[in-house]
N, C-alpha and C positions, 0 to 999 in steps of 0.2 A: 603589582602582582605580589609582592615580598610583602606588605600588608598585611594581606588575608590569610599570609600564611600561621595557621595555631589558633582562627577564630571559632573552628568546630571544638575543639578544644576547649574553648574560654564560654562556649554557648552550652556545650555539655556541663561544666562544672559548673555553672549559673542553673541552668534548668532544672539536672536532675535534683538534688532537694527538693524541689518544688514539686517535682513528678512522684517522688517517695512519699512526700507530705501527702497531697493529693490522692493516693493507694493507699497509705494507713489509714487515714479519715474515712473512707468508702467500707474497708474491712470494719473498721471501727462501729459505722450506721449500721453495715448488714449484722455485727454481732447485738449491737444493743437492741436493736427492730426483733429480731430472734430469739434473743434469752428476753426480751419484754413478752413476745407471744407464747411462749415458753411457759412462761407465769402464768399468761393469763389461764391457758389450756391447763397447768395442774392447777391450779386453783377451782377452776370451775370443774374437773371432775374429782378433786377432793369432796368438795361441796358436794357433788351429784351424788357420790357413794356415802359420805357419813349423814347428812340428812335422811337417810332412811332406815339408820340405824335406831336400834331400841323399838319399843313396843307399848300398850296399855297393861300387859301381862307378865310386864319384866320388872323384879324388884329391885334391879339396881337403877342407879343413875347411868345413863352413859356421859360418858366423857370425850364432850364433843371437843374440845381443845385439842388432847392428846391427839385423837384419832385425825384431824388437821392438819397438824405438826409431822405426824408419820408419815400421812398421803401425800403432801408437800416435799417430804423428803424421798421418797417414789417415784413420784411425777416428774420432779425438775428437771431430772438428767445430769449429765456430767457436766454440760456447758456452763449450766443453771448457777451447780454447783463453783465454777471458775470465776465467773463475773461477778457472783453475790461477794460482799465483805463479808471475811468469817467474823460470825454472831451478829449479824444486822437484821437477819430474820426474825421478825416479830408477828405474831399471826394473834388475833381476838376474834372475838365471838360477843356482839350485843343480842341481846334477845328483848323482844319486844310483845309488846301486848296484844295488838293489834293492828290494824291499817291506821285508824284514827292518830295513832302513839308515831308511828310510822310518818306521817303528814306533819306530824306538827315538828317532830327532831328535822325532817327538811328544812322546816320556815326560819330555823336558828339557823346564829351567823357557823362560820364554820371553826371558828374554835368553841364554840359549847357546843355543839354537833355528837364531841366523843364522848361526852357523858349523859348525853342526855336518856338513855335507854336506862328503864324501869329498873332491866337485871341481868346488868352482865356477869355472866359465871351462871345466872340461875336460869335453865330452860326449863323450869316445870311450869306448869300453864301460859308457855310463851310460844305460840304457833309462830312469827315472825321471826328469823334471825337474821344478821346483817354481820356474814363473814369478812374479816379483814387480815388484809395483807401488806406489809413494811417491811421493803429491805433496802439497803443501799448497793447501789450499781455503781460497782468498780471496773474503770475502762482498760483493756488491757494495755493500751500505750495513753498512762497518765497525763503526756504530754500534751495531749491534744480537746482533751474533754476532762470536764472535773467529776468527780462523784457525785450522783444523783438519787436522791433517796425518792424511791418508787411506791407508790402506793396503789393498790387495788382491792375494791369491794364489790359484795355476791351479794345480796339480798335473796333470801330464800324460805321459803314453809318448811320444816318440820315433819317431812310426809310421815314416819309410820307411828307421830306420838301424837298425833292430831287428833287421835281418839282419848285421847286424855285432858285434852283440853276442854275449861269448860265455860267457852264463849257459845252465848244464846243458847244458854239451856244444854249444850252439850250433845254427843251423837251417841250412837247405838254404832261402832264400828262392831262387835262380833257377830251381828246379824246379816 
């Protein structure tokens, strides 16, 4: 009977670690699963809102980067904002020619993939864009996960400059 006596003892300081281990790792999945959907959701209604920006009728460029960068910083929230490495956000914009141009940057291996697009930075006669998103995810207990740099891309039309474009002969959008 003298024995056992101090084994709850000896089975708690053994266990617990294990049971705190086990709870930071769970909080850990549910914040990365989170600020990953996170993303995806400002991302894609970054995209929804500045792809409709600009017109056939408007003399400037829009600047679809900028307006990205801004929505992204809107969107993300405060979480977004904890987990990201500060300055690991990197946001592009390919724009492309068409579906054809589209198909073929697929069939490349994945490191010529990022340059393969006609005119990145230039959206005049590029109905296709292919939004992208890079940041690196910092775990808040370092310990247990390392840093994971995230990537996400939108592939999108151009809605309100599509009358500017001028594949097959071009539209008649003011009518």
């Amino acid at each position: 009977m003298n024995k056992q006596k101090g084994s709850i003892t000896v089975e708690a300081a053994l266990g617990l670690p294990i049971l705190i281990m086990a709870v930071l790792t769970w909080v850990e999945v549910c914040v990365f699963t989170y600020s990953t959907a996170l993303t995806d959701h400002a991302l894609t209604i970054g995209v929804m809102k500045i792809k409709k920006q600009g017109n056939l009728y408007q003399s400037t460029k829009v600047d679809y980067e900028r307006l990205l960068t801004a929505e992204l910083k809107n969107s993300g929230g405060a979480l977004w904002n904890a987990v990201t490495k500060q300055g690991s956000v990197q946001s592009s914009i390919q724009y492309l020619s068409g579906y054809q141009e589209l198909v073929d940057c697929s069939l490349l291996p994945a490191d010529e993939r990022e340059n393969c697009a006609s005119g990145e930075g230039d959206s005049s006669n590029k109905p296709v864009a292919i939004y992208k998103l890079k940041y690196e995810y910092q775990p808040m207990f370092n310990f247990l996960m390392p840093n994971m740099e995230i990537r996400r891309e939108i592939i999108s039309i151009q809605e309100n400059e599509r009358c500017a474009f001028q594949m097959d002969g071009g539209g008649d959008c003011a009518g």
